[in-house]
C-alpha positions in Angstrom: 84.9 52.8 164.4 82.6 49.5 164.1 85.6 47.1 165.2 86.7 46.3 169.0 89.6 44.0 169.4 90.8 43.2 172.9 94.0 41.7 173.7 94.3 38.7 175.7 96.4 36.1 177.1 96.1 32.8 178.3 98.7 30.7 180.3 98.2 27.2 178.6 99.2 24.8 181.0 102.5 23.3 178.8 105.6 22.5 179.9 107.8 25.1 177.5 105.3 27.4 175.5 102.9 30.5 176.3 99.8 31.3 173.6 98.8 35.0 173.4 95.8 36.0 171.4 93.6 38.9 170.2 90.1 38.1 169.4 87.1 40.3 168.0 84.2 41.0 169.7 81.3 40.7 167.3 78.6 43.2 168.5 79.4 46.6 167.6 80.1 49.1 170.8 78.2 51.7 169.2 74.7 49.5 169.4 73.3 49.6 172.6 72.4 45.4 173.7 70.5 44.3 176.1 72.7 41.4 176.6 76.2 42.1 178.9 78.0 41.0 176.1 78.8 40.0 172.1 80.3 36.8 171.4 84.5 36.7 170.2 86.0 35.2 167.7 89.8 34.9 168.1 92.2 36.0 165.3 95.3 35.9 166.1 98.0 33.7 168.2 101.2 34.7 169.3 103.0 31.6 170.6 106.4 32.1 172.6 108.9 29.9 174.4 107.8 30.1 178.8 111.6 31.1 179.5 111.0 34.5 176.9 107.3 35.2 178.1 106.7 38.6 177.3 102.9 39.8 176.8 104.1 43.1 175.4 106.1 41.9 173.0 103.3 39.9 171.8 101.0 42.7 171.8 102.8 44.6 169.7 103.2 41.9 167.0 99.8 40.8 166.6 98.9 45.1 167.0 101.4 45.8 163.8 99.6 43.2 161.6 96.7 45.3 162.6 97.6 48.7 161.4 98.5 47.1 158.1 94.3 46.3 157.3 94.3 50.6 156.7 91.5 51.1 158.7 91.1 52.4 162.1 90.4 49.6 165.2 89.9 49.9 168.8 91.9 47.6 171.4 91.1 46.8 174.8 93.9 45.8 177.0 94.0 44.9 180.4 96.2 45.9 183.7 99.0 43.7 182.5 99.3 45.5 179.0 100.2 48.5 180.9 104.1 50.1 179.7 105.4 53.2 178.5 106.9 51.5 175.2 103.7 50.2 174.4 101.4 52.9 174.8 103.9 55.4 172.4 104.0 52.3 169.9 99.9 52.7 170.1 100.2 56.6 169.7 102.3 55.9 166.4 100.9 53.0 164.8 98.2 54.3 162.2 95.0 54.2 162.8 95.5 52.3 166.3 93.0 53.3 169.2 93.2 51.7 172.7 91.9 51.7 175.7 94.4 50.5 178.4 93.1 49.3 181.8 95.6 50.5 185.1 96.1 50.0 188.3 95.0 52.8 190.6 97.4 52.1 193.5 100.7 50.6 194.2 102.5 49.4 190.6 100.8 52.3 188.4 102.5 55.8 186.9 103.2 58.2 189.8 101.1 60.9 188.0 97.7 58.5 188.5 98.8 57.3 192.2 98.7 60.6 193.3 94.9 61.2 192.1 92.4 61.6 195.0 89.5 59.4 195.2 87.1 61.4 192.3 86.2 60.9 189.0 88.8 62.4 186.2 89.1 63.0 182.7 92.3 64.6 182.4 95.2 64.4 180.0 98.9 63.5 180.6 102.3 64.2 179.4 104.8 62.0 180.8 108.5 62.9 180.1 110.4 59.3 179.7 114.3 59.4 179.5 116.9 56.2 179.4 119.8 58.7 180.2 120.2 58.2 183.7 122.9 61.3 184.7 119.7 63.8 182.8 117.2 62.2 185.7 119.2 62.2 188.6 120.1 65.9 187.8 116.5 66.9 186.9 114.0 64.6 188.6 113.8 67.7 191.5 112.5 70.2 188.8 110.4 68.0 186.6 107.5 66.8 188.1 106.3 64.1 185.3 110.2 62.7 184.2 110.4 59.1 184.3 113.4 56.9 184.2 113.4 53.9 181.8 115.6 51.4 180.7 117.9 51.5 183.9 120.1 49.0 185.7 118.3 46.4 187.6 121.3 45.2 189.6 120.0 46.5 193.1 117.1 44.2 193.1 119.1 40.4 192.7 123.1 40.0 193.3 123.1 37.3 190.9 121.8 39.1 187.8 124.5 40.9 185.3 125.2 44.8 185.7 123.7 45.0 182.0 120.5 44.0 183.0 117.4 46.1 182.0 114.1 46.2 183.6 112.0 47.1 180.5 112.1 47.7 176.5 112.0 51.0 174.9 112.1 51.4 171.8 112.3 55.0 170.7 114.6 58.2 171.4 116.7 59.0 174.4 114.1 61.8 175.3 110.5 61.2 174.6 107.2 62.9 175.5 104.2 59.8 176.1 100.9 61.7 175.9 97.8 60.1 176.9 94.2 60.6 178.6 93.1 59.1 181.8 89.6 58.1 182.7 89.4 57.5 186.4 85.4 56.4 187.3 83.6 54.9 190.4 82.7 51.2 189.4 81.7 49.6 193.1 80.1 50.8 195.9 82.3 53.1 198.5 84.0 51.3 200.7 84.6 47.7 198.4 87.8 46.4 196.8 88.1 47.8 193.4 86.2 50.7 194.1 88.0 53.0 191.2 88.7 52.0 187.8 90.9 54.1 185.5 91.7 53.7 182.3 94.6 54.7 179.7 93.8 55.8 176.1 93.9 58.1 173.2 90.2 58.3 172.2 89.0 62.2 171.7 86.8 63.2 174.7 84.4 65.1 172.2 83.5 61.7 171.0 83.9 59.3 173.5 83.0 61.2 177.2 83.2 59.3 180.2 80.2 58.1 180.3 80.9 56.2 177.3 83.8 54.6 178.3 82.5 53.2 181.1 80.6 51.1 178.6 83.4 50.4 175.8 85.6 48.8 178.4 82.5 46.9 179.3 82.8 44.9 176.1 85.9 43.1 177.6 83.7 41.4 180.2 83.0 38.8 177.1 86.6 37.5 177.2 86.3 35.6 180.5 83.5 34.0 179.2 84.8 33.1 176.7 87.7 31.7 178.5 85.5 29.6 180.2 83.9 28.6 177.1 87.3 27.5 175.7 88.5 25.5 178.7 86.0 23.3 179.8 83.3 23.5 177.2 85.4 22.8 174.5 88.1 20.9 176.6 91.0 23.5 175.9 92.7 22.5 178.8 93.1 18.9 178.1 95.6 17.6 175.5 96.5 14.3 174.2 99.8 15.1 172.8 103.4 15.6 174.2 105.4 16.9 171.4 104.8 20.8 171.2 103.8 20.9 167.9 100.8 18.4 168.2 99.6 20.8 171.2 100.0 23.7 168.8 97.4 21.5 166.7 94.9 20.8 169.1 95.0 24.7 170.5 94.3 25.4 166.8 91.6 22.9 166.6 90.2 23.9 169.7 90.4 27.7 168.6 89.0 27.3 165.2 85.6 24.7 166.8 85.4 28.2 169.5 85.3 30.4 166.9 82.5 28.2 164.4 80.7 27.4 167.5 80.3 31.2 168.3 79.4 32.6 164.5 76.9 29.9 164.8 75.2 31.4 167.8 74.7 34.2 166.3 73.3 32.9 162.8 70.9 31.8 164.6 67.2 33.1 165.0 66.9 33.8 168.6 62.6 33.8 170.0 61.1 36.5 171.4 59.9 35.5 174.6 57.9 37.9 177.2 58.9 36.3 180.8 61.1 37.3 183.4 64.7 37.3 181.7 66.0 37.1 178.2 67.3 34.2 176.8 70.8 33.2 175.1 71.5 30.0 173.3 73.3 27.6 175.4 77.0 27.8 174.3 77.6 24.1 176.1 74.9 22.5 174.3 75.9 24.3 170.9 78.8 22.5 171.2 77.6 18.9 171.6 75.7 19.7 168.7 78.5 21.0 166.4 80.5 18.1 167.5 77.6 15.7 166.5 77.0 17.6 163.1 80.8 17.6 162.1 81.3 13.9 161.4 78.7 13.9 159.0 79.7 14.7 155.4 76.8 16.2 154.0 77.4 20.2 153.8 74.4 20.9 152.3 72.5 24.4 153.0 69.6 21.8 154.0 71.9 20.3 156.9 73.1 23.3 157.8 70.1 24.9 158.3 68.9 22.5 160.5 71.9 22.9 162.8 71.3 26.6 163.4 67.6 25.2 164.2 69.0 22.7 166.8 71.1 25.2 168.2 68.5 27.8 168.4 66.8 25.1 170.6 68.5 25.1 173.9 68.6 28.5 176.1 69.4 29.6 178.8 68.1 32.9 181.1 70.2 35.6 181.2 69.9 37.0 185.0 71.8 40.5 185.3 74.0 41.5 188.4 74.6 38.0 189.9 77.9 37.6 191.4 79.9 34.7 192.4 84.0 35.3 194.1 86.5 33.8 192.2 87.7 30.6 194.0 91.4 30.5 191.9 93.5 27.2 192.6 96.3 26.2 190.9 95.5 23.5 188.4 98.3 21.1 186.0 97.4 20.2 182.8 95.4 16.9 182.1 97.2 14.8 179.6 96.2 12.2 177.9 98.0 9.2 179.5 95.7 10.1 182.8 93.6 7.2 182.0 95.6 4.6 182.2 96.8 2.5 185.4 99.6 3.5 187.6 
């Protein structure tokens, strides 16, 4: 397999809409890089009403239009991603293979909460009934049975009696088979200290070892999500109406994705110092912006974009860390500059 989607979603800060997307990354898992990362380019959008958010749901649209290409891809989803329904609808969709990142501790299956801190490469058969009276009467004698689909009126008063907690969307009795990965990925002791991954990738082929460094390849998105927000301005609109947001979120999507095929058009020098250098993504994108309101779109003029691009790098320094300082932030509209 030479293609790695990963499935993403962003929030985008709007009053009634959530965007979804899957992108591809561009440098091919089965090259080794010295680089952390390929550049994406984003294919698909998945827009829903805020009040029907469902990630999931999502997923498996934009993962059907997938399978219909007839040739075999590789997803990487995150901890969010993370459902009985979706991984079966992953082990039936042709020529789907995934890699599912879950949690290790409170909020993942029982069968990986109860693994001791060491590395595992192990497969799993879960046993996943909606019938209710066959779980109560057999939940003593089967050790993997999992309820789904049951009532979720013990949680809130106020909700209806009809209520369901999650989609399923296949028989009343179903067997979910799937292989866990669980590897070291900090130092004893830290936060995070155990990773474990969900997918259906033969072990022959792909060993631990190896998926250590698939799942990797996701690293890219958050850079590019920073890339997209305040490089390209993603996060500011000048719109109200929903459908003029939809246009610029296009727009924006569609400069990310030139600005990024551009980068790697272009001729990168060797230099012998003390890092490796990348072409500034920032300063690619002042120069796209410059080159795109001229109408000549001559090979000549091109050419000499990839040139200017190629111009201004950056050092690529391996290992640095920096903790994430999240704050809640409101979108920026465009009436911010005028007077109260």
């Amino acid at each position: 397999m030479q293609i790695n989607y990963v499935l993403v979603n962003i929030i985008i800060a709007m009053k009634r809409t959530c965007a979804f997307y899957i992108c591809q990354n561009t440098q091919n898992h089965n090259k080794r890089s010295d680089s952390a990362c390929g550049k994406f380019k984003y294919l698909d959008m998945v827009i829903q009403p805020r009040q029907k958010m469902d990630e999931r749901e999502a997923a498996l649209t934009m993962l059907k239009k997938l399978a219909q290409q007839e040739k075999d891809f590789l997803v990487l989803m995150d901890r969010g991603y993370i459902s009985f329904n979706l991984i079966e609808n992953c082990n039936r969709l042709k020529h789907c293979h995934y890699v599912m990142r879950s949690k290790s501790g409170d909020g993942a299956f029982k069968e990986i909460v109860a693994m001791s801190n060491h590395e595992y490469d192990i497969d799993l058969s879960c046993r996943v009934t909606s019938s209710h009276y066959y779980y109560v009467t057999h939940k003593d004698t089967e050790k993997f049975l999992h309820l789904i689909l049951h009532k979720k009126h013990h949680y809130k008063a106020v909700r209806s009696k009809n209520t369901r907690d999650q989609r399923w969307d296949f028989e009343d009795m179903c067997d979910v088979r799937f292989r866990v990965c669980k590897f070291r990925i900090n130092p004893p002791g830290s936060d995070d200290e155990w990773e474990v991954l969900i997918t259906n990738l033969y072990r022959n082929e792909y060993p631990l070892a190896r998926m250590k460094e698939i799942y990797h390849l996701r690293w890219g998105i958050e850079t590019s999500f920073r890339e997209l927000k305040y490089d390209l301005s993603g996060i500011q609109f000048h719109s109200k109406k929903d459908q003029f947001v939809y246009m610029e979120i296009y727009a924006h999507f569609a400069m990310y994705n030139a600005v990024s095929l551009s980068i790697i058009a272009s001729s990168k020098p060797y230099t012998q110092g003390k890092y490796q250098y990348q072409i500034d993504f920032k300063m690619a994108c002042c120069i796209w912006r410059r080159y795109f309101s001229i109408s000549d779109n001559s090979d000549k003029n091109f050419t000499q974009l990839l040139l200017d691009v190629a111009f201004y790098l950056t050092p690529i320094r391996p290992g640095r860390k920096d903790k994430r300082n999240l704050k809640v932030k409101l979108v920026v509209g465009f009436p911010y500059r005028l007077a109260a």
